[in-house]
N, C-alpha and C positions, 0 to 999 in steps of 0.2 A: 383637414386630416382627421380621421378616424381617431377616437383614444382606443387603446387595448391593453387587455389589463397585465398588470405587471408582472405579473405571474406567469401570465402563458409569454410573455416579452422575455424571462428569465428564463423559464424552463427549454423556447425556442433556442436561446443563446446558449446553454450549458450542452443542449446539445449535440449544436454547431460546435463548439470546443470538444465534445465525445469524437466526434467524427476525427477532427485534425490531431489529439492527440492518438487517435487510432493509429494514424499514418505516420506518427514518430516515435512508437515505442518500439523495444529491440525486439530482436529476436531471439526466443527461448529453444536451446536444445538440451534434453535430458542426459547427464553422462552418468557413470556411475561413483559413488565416491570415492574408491581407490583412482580414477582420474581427475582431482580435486589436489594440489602438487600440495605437498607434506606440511609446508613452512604454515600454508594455511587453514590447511584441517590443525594445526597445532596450534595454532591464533584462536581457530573458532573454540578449542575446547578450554585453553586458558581463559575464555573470557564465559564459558557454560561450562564448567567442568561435571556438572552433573548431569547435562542434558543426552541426550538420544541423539545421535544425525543420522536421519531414515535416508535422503534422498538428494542429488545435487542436480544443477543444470549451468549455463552458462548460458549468458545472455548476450547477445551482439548489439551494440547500441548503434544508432545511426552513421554513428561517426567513427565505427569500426571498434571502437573501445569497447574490450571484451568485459564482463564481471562475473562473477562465479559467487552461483546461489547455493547455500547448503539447507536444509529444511530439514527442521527435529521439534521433538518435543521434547517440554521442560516436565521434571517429576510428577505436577500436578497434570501433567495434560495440556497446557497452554501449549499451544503451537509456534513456529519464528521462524524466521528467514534468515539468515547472515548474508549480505550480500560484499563482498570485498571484489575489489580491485585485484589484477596479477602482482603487483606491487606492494599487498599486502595493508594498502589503504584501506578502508572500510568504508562503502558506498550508504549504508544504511543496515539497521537492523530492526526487522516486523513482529512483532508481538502479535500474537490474538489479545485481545480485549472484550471483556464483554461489556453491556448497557452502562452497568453501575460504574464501571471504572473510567468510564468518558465524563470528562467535564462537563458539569449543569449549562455552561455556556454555548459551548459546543452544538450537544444537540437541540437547544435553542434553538442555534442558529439555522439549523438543518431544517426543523419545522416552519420558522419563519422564513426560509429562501425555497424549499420545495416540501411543502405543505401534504401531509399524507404519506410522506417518505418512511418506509418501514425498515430497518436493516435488519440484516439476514444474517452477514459475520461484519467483524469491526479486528482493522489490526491499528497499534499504534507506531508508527513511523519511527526510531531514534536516528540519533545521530551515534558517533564513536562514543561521546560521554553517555550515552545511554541516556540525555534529554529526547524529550518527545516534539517531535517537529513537525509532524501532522499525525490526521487519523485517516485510515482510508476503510470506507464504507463500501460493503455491496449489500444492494436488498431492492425491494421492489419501491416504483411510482408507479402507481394503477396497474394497469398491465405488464410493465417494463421493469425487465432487472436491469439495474444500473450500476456502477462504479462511479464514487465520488471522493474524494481526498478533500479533506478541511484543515488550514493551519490549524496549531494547536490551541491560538487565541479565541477559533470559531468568527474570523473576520473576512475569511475567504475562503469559496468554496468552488468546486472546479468536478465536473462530471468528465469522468476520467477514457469510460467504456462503457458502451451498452449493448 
């Protein structure tokens, strides 16, 4: 058996993972925010009370579970997602991030698993306590822009969309 190198072994398998998480993620429709029901534009602003919400959408996940995206900006300009639950659960909230504010380890690990990997924007994932649970990257490999998501340990990395 042929050796090959681990890299093109890694980069072939992340984007075998590209393709399958293609085919499970929901489906986004633009709404406007006055259709975004009250209890939760009222959540999103007690928890950013200073932010901007430009724009909403609602996402159909595979399994029929609806979550409703709000997207604004913070004073400085960072950008964020709110994504919540009908129920008021909080599915995740996206930060923009830029270089400096990613963990040294992190994008270690990003150079060491896909070598030449440039990013283009970086959000960081929370949870409701506003801990950081991954980062998700888009930017280019040679040719190819790509999406990729790394815990926030930088121990696992996962090519999301291409």
């Amino acid at each position: 058996m042929r050796n090959i190198h681990p890299v093109i072994t890694l980069v072939t398998c992340m984007l075998l993972t590209c393709f399958a998480s293609h085919a499970w993620s929901g489906v986004e429709n633009p709404i406007e925010l006055s259709a975004v029901p009250t209890a939760i534009i009222k959540q999103a602003q007690e928890q950013f009370p200073d932010a901007t919400f430009e724009s909403a959408n609602t996402e159909t996940e595979p399994d029929g579970t609806v979550v409703y995206e709000i997207q604004g900006v913070f004073k400085d300009g960072q950008k964020f997602e709110y994504d919540v639950f009908p129920s008021g659960e909080i599915q995740e909230i996206e930060i923009e991030f830029q270089n400096t504010m990613v963990p040294g380890a992190v994008m270690k690990a990003i150079q060491k698993n896909l070598p030449g990997f440039i990013p283009t924007y970086i959000e960081a994932s929370h949870s409701a306590s506003m801990q950081v649970v991954s980062y998700e990257f888009v930017g280019q490999l040679g040719d190819t822009t790509i999406d990729i998501e790394v815990s926030a340990d930088g121990r696992k990395i996962e090519v999301t969309d291409k």
